[in-house]
Structures are given as structure tokens and as C-alpha cells.
GUBAZA-393222 format. One record per atom (N, C-alpha, C): atom name; residue in one letter; x, y, z; residue number from 1. Coordinates in steps of 0.001 Angstrom, whole numbers, plus 500000, padded with zeros to 6 digits. Layout:
# GUBAZA-393222
{atomo->CA | residuo->a | px->X | py->Y | pz->Z | num->NUM}
...
***
This chain:
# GUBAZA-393222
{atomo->N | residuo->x | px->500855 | py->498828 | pz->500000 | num->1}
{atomo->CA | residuo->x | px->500000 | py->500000 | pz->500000 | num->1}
{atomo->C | residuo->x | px->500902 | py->501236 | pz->500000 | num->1}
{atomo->N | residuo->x | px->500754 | py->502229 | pz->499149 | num->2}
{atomo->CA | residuo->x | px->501002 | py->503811 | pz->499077 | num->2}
{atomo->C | residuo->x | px->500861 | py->504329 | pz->500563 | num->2}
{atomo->N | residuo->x | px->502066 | py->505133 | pz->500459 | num->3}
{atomo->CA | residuo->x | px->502286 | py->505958 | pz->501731 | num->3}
{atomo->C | residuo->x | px->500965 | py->506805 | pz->501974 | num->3}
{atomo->N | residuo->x | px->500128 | py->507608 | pz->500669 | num->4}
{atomo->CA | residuo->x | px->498989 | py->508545 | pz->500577 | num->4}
{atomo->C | residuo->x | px->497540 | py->507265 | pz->501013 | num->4}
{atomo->N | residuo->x | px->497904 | py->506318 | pz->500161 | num->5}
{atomo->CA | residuo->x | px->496632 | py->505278 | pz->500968 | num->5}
{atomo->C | residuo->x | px->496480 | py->505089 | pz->502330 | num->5}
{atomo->N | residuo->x | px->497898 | py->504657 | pz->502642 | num->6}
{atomo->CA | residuo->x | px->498117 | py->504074 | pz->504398 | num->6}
{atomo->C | residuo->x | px->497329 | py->505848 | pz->505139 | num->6}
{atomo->N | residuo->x | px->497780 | py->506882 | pz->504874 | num->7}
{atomo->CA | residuo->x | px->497432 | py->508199 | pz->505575 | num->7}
{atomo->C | residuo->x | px->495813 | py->508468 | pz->505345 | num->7}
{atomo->N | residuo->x | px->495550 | py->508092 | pz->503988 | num->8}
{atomo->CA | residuo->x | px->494119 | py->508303 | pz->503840 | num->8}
{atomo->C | residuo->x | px->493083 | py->507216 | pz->504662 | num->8}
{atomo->N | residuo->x | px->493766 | py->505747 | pz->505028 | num->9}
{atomo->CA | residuo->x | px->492721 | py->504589 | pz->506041 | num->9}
{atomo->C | residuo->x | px->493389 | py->505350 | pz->507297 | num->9}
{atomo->N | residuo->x | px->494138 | py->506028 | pz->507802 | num->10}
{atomo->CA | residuo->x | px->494305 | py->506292 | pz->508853 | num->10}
{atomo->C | residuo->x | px->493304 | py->507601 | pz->509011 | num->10}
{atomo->N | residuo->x | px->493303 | py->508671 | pz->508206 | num->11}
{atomo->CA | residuo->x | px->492143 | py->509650 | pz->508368 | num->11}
{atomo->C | residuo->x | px->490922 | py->508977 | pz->508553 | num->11}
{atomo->N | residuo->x | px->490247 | py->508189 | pz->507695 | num->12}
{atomo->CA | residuo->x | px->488960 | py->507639 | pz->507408 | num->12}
{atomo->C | residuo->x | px->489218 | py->506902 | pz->508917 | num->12}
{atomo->N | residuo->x | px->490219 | py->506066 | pz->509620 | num->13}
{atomo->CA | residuo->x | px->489705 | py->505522 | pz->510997 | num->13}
{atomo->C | residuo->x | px->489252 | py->506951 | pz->512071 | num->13}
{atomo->N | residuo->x | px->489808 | py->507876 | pz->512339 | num->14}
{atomo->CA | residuo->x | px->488734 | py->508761 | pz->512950 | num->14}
{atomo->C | residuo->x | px->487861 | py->509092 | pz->512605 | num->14}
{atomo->N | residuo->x | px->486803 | py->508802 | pz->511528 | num->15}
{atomo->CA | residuo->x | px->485471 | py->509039 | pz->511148 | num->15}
{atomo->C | residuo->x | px->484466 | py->507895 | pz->511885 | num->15}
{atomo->N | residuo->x | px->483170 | py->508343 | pz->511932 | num->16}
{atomo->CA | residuo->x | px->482411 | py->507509 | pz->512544 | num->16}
{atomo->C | residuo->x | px->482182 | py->506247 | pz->511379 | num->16}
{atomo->N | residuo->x | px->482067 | py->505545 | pz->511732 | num->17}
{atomo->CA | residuo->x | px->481420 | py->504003 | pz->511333 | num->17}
{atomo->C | residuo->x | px->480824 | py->504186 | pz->509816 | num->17}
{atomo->N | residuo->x | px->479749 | py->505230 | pz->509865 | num->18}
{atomo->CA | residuo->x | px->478729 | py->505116 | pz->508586 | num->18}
{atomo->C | residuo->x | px->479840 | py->506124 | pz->508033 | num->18}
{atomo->N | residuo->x | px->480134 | py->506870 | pz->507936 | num->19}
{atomo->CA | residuo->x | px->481259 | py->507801 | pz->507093 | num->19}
{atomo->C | residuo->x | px->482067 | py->506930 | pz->506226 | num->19}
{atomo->N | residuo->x | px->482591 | py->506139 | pz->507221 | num->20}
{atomo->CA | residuo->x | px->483732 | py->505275 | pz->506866 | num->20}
{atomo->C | residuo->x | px->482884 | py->503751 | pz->505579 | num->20}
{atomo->N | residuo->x | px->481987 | py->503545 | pz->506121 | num->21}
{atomo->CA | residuo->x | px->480924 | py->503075 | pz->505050 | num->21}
{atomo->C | residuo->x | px->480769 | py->503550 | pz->503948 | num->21}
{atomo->N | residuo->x | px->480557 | py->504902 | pz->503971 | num->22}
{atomo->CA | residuo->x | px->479842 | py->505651 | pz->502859 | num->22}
{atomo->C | residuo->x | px->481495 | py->505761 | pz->502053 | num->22}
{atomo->N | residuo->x | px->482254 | py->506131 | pz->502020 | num->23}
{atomo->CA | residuo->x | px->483763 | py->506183 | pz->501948 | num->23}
{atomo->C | residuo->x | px->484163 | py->505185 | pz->501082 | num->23}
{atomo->N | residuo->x | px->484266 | py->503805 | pz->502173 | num->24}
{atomo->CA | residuo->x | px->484351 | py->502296 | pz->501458 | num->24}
{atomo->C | residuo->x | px->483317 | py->502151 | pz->500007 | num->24}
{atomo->N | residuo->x | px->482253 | py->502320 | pz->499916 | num->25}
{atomo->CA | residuo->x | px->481199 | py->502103 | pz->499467 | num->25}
{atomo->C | residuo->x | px->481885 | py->503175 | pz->497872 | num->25}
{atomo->N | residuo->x | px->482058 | py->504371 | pz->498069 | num->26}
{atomo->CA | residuo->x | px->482066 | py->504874 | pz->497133 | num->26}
{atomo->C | residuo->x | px->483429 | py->504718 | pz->496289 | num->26}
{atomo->N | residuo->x | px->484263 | py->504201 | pz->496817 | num->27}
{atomo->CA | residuo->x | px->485956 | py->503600 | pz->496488 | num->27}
{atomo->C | residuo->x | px->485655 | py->502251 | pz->495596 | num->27}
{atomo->N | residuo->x | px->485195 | py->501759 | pz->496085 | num->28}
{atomo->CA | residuo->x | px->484352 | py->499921 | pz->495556 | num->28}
{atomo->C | residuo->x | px->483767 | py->500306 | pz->494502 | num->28}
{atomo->N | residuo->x | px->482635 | py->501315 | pz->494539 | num->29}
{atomo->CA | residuo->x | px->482223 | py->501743 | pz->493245 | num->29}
{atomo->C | residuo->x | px->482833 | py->502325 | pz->491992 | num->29}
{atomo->N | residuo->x | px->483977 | py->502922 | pz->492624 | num->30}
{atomo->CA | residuo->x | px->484787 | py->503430 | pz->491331 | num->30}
{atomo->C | residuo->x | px->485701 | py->502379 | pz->490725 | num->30}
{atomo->N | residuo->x | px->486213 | py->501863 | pz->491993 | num->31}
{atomo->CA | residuo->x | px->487189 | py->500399 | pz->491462 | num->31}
{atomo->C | residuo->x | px->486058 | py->499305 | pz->490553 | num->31}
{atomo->N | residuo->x | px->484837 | py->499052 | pz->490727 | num->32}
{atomo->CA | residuo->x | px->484333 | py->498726 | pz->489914 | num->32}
{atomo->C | residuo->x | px->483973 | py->499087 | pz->488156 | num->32}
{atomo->N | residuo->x | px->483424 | py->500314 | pz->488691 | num->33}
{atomo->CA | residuo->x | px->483515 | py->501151 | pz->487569 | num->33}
{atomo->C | residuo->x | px->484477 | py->500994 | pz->486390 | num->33}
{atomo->N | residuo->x | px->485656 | py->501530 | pz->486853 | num->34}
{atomo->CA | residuo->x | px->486992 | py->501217 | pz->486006 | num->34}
{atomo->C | residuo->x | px->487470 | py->499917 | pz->485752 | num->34}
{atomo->N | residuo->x | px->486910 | py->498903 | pz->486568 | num->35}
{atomo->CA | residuo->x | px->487068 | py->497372 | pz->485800 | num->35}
{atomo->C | residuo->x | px->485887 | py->497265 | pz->484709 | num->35}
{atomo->N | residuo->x | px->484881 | py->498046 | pz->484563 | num->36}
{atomo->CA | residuo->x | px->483876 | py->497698 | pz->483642 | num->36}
{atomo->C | residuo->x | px->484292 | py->498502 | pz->482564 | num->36}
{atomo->N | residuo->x | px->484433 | py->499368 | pz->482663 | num->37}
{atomo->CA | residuo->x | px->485242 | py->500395 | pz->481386 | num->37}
{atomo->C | residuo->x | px->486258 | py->499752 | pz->480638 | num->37}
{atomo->N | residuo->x | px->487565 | py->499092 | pz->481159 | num->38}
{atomo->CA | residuo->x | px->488296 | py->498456 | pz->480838 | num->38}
{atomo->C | residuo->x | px->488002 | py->497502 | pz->480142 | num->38}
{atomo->N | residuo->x | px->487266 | py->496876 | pz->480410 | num->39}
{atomo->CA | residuo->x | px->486748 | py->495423 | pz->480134 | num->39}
{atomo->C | residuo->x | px->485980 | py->495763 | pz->478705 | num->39}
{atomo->N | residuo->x | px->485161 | py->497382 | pz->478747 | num->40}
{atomo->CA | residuo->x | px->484235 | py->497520 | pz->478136 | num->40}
{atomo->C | residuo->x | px->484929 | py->497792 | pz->476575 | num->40}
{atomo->N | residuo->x | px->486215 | py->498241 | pz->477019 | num->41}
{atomo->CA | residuo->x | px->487262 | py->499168 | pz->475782 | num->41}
{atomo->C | residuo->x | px->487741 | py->498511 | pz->475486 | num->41}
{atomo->N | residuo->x | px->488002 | py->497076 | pz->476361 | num->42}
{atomo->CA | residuo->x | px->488858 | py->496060 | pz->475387 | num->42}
{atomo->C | residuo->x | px->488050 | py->495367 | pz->474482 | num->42}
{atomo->N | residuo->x | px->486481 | py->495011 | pz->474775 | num->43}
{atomo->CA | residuo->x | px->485766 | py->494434 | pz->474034 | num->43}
{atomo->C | residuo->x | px->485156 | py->495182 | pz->472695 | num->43}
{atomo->N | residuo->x | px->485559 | py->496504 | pz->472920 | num->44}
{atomo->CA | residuo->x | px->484958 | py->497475 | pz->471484 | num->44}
{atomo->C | residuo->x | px->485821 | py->498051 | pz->471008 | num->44}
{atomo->N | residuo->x | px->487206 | py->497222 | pz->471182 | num->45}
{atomo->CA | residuo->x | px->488677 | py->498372 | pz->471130 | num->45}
{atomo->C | residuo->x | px->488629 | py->498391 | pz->469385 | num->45}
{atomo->N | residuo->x | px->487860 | py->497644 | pz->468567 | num->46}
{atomo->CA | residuo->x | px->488505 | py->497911 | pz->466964 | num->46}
{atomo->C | residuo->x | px->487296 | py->499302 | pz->467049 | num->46}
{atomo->N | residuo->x | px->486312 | py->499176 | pz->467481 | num->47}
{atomo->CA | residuo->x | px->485062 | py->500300 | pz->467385 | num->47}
{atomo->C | residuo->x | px->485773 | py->501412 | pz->467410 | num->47}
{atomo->N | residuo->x | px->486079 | py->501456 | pz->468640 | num->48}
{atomo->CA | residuo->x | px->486891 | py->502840 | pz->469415 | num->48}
{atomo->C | residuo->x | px->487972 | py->503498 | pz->468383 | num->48}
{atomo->N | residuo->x | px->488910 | py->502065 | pz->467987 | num->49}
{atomo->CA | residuo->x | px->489716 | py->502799 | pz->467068 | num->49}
{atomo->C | residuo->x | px->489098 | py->503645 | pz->465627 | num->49}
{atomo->N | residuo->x | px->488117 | py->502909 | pz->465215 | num->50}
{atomo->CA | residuo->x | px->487731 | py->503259 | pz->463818 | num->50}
{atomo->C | residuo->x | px->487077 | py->505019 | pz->464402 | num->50}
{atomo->N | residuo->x | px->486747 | py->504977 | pz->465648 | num->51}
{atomo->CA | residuo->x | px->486154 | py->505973 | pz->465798 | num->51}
{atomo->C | residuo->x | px->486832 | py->507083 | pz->465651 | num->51}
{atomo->N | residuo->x | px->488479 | py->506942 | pz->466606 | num->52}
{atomo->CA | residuo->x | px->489539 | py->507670 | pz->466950 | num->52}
{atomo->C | residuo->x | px->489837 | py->507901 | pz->465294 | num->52}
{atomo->N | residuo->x | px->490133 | py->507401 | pz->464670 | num->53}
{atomo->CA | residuo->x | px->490663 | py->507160 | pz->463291 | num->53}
{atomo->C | residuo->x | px->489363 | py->508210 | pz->462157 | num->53}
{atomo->N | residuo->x | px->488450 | py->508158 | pz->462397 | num->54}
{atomo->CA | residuo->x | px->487289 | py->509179 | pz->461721 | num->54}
{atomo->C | residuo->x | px->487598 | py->510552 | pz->462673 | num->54}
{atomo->N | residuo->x | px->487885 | py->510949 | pz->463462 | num->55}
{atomo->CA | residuo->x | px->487896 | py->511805 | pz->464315 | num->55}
{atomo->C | residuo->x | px->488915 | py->512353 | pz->463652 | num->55}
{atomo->N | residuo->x | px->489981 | py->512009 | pz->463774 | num->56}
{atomo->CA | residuo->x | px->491286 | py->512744 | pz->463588 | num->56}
{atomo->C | residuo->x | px->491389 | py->512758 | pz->462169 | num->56}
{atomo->N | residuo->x | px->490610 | py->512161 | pz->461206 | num->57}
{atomo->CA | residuo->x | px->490395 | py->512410 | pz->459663 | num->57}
{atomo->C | residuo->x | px->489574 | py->513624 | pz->459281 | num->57}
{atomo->N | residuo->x | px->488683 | py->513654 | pz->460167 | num->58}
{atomo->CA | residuo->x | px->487573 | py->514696 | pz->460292 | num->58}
{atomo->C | residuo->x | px->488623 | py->516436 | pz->461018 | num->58}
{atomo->N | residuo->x | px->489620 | py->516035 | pz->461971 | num->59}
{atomo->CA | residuo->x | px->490393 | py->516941 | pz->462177 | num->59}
{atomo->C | residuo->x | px->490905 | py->517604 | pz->460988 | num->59}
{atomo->N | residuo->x | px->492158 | py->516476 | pz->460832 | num->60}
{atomo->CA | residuo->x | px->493327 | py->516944 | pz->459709 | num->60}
{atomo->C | residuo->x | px->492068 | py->517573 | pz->457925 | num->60}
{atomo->N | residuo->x | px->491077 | py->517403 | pz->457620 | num->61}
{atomo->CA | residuo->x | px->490712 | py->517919 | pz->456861 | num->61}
{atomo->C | residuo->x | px->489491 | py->519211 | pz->456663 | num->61}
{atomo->N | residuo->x | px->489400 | py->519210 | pz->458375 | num->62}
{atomo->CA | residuo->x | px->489297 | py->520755 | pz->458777 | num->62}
{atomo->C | residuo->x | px->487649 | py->520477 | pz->458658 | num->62}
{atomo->N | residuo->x | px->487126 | py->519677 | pz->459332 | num->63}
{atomo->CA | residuo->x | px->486182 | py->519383 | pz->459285 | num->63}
{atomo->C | residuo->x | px->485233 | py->519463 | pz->460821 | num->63}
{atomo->N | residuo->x | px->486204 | py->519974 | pz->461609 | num->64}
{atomo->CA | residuo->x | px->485921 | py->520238 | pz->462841 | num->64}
{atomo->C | residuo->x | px->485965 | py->521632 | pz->463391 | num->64}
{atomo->N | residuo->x | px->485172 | py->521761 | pz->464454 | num->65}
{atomo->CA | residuo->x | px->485645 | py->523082 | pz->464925 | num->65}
{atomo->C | residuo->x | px->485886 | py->523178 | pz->466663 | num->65}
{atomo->N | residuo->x | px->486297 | py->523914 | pz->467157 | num->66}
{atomo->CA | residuo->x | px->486733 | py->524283 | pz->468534 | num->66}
{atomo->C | residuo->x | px->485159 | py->524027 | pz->469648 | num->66}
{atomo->N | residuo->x | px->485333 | py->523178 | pz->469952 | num->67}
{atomo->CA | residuo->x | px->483711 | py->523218 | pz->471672 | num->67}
{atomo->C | residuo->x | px->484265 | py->524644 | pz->472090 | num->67}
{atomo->N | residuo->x | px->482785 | py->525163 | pz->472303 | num->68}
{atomo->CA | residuo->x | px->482720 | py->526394 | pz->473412 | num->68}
{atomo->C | residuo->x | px->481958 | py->525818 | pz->474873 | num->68}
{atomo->N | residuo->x | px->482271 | py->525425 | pz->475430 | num->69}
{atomo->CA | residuo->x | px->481071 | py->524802 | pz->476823 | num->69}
{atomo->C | residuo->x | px->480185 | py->525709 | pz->476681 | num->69}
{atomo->N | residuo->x | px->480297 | py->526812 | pz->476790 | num->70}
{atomo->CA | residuo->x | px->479203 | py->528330 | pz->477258 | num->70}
{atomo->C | residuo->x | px->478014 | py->528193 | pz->476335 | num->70}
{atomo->N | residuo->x | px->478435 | py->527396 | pz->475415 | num->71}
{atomo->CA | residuo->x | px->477271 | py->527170 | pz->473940 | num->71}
{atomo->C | residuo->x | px->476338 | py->525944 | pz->474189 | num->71}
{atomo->N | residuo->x | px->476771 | py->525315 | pz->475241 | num->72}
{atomo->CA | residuo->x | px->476465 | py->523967 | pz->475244 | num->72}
{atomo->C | residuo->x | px->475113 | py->524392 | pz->475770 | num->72}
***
């Protein structure tokens, strides 16, 4: 375990019980998360590429333009 992990279960042990729940709970969920993503990108990885590959075709021939968020 990381020196920043070992300090972060040592913070989370002075929290009450359900904190430390809610904490666990939401760590599990992300570590899940990112095993399903993974899993998800390896199983659609030619997709993804063809996608990446239209994208950056659509770049280089100026077929794109700059996101404004504020427009969104």
C-alpha cells in the first residue's frame, strides 16, 4: 500500500462508522467502475479505434471546429 493510501485509512479511521461506510462504498464503486470500462474498451477496442481514426480524419481535413462549453 502507498504511503497517501496508508494516511488516507488512517484519516477515514477517525470518522464515525457510517462515514467510513459511505467512503468504502464509494471507492468499491469506482474500482468497479473502472474494471467495467476496461473490460468495456477492450471488448469494442477495433470500434473505438475506427472511431479515433474518423475523428482525427475529420480533424486533419478541417472538418471540425473548437467546443465552446458556454454554447452547450
Amino acid at each position: 500500500m502507498t504511503r497517501l493510501m496508508e494516511k488516507a485509512v488512517e484519516a477515514l479511521r477517525s470518522l464515525p462508522e457510517e462515514q467510513q461506510d459511505a467512503v468504502a462504498g464509494f471507492v468499491l464503486s469506482e474500482i468497479e467502475a473502472d474494471h467495467r470500462w476496461a473490460a468495456t474498451s477492450l471488448q469494442h477496442a477495433d470500434k473505438l479505434r475506427k472511431l479515433a481514426d474518423e475523428a482525427r480524419e475529420d480533424f486533419q481535413a478541417g472538418r471540425t471546429s473548437e467546443l465552446d462549453p458556454e454554447t452547450l
